[in-house]
C-alpha positions in Angstrom: -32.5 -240.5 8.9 -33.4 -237.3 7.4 -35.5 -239.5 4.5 -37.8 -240.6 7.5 -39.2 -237.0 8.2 -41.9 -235.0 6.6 -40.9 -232.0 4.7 -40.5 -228.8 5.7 -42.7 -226.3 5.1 -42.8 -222.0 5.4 -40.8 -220.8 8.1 -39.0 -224.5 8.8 -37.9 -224.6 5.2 -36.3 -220.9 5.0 -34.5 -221.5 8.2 -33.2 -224.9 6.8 -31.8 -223.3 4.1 -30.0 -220.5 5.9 -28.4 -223.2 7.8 -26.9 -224.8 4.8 -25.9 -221.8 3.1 -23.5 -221.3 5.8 -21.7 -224.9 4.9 -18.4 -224.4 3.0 -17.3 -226.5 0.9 -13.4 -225.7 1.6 -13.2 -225.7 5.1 -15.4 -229.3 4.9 -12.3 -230.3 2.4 -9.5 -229.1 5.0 -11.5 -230.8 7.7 -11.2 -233.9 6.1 -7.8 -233.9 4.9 -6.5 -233.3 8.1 -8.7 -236.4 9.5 -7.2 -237.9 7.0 -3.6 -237.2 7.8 -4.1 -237.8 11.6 -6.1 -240.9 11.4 -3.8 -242.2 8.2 -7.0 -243.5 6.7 -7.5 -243.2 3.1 -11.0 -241.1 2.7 -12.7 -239.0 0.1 -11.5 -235.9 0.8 -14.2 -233.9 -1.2 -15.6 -230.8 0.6 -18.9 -231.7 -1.2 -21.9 -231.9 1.7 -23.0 -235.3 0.3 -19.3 -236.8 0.5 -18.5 -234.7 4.4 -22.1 -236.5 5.2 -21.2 -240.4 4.2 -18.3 -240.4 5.5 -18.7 -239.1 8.8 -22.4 -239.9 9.9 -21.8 -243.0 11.3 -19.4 -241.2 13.4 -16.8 -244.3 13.7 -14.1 -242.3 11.8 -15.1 -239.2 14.3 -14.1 -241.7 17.1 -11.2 -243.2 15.9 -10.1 -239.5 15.1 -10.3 -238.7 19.2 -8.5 -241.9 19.9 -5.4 -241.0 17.6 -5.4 -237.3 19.1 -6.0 -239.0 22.9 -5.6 -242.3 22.8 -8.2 -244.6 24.9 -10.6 -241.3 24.5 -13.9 -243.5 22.9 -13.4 -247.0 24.7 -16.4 -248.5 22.4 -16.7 -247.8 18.6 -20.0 -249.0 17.4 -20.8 -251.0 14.2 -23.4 -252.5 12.2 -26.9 -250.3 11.2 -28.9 -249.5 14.3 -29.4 -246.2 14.6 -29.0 -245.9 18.0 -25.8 -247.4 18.5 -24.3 -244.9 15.9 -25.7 -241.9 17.0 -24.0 -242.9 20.3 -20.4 -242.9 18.7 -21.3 -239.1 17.7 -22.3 -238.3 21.2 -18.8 -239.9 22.4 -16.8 -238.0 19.6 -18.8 -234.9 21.6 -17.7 -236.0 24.6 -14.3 -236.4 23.9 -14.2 -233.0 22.0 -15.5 -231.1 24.9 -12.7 -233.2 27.1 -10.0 -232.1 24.4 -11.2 -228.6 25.0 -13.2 -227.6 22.6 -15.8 -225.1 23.7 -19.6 -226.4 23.9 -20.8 -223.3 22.0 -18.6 -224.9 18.9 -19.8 -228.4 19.1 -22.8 -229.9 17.6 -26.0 -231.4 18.1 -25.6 -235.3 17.4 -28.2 -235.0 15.2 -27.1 -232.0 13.3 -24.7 -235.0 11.2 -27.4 -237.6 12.1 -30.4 -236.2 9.8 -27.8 -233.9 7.7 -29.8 -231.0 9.6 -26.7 -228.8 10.2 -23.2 -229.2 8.8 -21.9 -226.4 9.1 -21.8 -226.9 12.9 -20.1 -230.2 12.5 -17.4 -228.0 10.6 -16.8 -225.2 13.0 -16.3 -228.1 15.9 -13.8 -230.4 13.7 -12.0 -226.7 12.9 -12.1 -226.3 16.7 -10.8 -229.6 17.9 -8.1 -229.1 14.9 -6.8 -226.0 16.4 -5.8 -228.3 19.5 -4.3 -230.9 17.8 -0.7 -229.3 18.3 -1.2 -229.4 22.0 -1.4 -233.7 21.1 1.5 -233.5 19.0 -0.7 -233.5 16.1 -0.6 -231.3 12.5 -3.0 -228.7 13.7 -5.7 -227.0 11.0 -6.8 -223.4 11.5 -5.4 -220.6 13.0 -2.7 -220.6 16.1 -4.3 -221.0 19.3 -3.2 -218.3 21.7 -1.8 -218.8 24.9 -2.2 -217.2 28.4 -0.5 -214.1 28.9 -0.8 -214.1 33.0 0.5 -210.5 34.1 1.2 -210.2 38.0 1.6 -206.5 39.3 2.2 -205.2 42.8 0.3 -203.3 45.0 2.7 -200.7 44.5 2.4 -200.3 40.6 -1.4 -200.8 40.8 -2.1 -197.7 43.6 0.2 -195.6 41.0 -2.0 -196.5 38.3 -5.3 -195.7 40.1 -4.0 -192.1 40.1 -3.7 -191.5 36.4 -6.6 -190.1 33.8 -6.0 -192.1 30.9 -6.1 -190.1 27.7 -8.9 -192.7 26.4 -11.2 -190.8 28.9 -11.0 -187.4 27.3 -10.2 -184.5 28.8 -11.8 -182.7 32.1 -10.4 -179.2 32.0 -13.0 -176.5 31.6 -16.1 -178.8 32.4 -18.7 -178.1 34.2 -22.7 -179.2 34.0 -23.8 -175.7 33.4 -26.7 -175.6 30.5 -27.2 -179.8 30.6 -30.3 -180.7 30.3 -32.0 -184.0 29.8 -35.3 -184.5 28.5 -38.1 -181.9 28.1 -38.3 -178.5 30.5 -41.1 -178.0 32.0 -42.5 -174.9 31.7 -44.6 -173.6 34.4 
C-alpha cells in the first residue's frame, strides 16, 4: 500500500495535494449511505477519507454493491490479504461499472483506492454508477439522468429550414467588405 512507497517530493507532492483537495467529505458520506441502503450492510457511513478508504479498499463491498444493482455482475469476490487478489475485485467493480454504463472518463484507476492516491475519482465514479441505479430499480443518488430526446423530421420540413437566416446569425442588410482589411498594408 501507500506506506510501502517513498515520499513525495517537489512537484509529486503539490500535485498530490491538489488531488486530495478535491475529495469531499459530503458527497464520500452520500456515497456511502446509499451503498449502504442498496447493499443493506451496516457500514460507517462517515465521509471522513480515512473511513471512505477502509471500508472500500479491499473492494469486496464495491463488488457486492454491482451484484445487488446486477445480479451475477462480479462472479468471484476475493478474500484474505494478498494484494493482488484484492486489487482484482476493484478492477471487477470497474468492469462492471463500465458494463452498468458508467462512462470510462468517470471511473478510476484501481489503484487510485489501492494506495489512497486519488479519492476523489473513486467518488465521482460511485456518484456516476448511483445515477443509474433507478434504471436497476434501485434508490438512485445524484441528479436525474436525462433521457434521449430522438427528433425525426422530413425531408420536407428540413429543405424549408435550410432557407431561413436564423436571427442568431445577425443581420446581412447593408454589408459589404468595402474598407476590411486584415493585417498590415503594405505600402509601396
Amino acid at each position: 500500500m501507500a506506506s510501502n512507497r517513498a515520499t513525495k517530493s517537489g512537484f509529486a507532492a503539490e500535485a498530490q495535494r491538489k488531488i486530495n483537495s478535491k475529495y469531499s467529505e459530503e458527497l464520500a458520506q452520500e456515497c456511502l449511505e446509499w451503498i449502504k441502503i442498496v447493499t443493506g450492510e451496516d457500514i460507517n457511513v462517515s465521509g471522513d477519507e480515512d473511513n471512505f478508504y477502509q471500508t472500500l479498499k479491499d473492494g469486496a463491498l464495491l463488488c457486492r454493491l454491482v451484484n445487488k444493482m446486477q445480479p451475477g455482475s462480479v462472479k468471484k469476490i476475493n478474500g484474505g490479504s494478498l494484494a493482488f487478489k484484492l486489487m482484482e475485485n476493484i478492477n471487477a467493480f470497474l468492469e462492471s461499472a463500465k458494463k452498468m454504463g458508467v462512462p470510462p472518463e468517470e471511473t478510476f484507476q484501481t489503484v487510485d483506492l489501492w494506495e489512497k492516491q486519488n479519492l476523489h475519482s473513486v467518488v465521482i465514479c460511485l456518484q456516476s454508477l448511483g445515477r443509474k441505479a433507478s434504471k436497476f430499480d434501485l434508490p438512485a443518488i445524484g441528479p436525474k439522468e436525462a433521457e434521449k430526446n430522438v427528433r425525426t423530421f422530413t425531408e420536407e420540413q428540413l429543405r424549408a429550414g435550410q432557407g431561413v437566416i436564423s436571427l442568431q446569425y445577425g443581420s446581412n442588410k447593408g454589408a459589404n467588405q468595402s474598407g476590411i482589411n486584415f493585417g498590415n498594408t503594405r505600402h509601396m
